[in-house]
N, C-alpha and C positions, 0 to 999 in steps of 0.2 A: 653068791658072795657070803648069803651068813653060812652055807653049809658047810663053804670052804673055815669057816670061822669056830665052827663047831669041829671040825676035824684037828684044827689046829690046839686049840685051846682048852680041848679035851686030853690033848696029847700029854704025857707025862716024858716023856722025851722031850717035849718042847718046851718043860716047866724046868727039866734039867738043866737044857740047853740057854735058856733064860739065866737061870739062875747064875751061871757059868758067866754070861757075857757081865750078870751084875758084880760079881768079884773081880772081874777083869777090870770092869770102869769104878771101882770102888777103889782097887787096886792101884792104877793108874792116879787118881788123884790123893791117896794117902802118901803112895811115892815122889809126888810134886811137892808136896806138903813137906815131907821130911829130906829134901834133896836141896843141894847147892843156892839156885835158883831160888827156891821157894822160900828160904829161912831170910833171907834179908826184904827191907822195906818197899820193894817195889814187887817182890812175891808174895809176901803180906796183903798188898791193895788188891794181886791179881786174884789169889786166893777168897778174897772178900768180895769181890766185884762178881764172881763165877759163881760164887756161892746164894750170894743175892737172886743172881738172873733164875738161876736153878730153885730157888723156892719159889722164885714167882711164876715157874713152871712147875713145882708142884702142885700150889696149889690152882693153877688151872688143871691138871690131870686128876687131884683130887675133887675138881666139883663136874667133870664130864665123865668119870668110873660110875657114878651112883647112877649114871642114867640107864648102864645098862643091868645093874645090880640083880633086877628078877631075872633075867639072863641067867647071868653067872652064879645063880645060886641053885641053880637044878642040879649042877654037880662040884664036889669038893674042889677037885682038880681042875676046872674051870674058872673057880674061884682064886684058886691059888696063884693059875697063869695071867690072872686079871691084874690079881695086889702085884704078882711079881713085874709084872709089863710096866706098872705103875713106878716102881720103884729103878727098875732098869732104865726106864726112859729120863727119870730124873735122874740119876746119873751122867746117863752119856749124855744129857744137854749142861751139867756141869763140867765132864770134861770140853766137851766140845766150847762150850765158853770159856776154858781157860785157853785153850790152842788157840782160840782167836781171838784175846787179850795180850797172848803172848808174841803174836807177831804183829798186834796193833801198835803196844807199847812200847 
């Protein structure tokens, strides 16, 4: 399992590749934001309510990253697929929390 880990996260394809899904889910919730849906008072709450859930998921991803920190600091690019994972992840559980705000409410 870590070797598989080490192959992955050494990979600079898979920091692109990363990177890629994060402007897609960046993407995906800027265009919520500026869409039909979104500008009036019930995409407003949905928007706020997804945005909440999602920091309270960053910072749980912000305080389980440092654990592997010595890890990911023997190489740059390792490091980089760590902060980026970090950042993609908290993305897609804000989109993901708005898709499922959006058919709750």
């Amino acid at each position: 399992m870590i070797e598989w880990l080490n192959i992955l996260f050494d990979s600079r394809i898979f920091l692109r590749i990363n990177a890629v899904f994060g402007f897609l889910f960046l993407g995906f919730f800027v265009f919520f934001y500026f869409s039909k849906e979104g500008r009036d008072e019930r995409g407003r709450g949905l928007i706020a309510t997804a945005s909440l859930i999602s920091f309270a998921m960053l910072f749980v991803l912000l305080n389980i990253f440092p654990l592997s920190l010595e890890w990911s600091m023997d190489n740059i690019v390792r490091l980089s697929n760590g902060i980026q994972t970090v950042y993609t992840l908290f993305l897609l559980t804000a989109d993901i929390a708005l898709l499922i705000l959006r058919k709750i409410r």
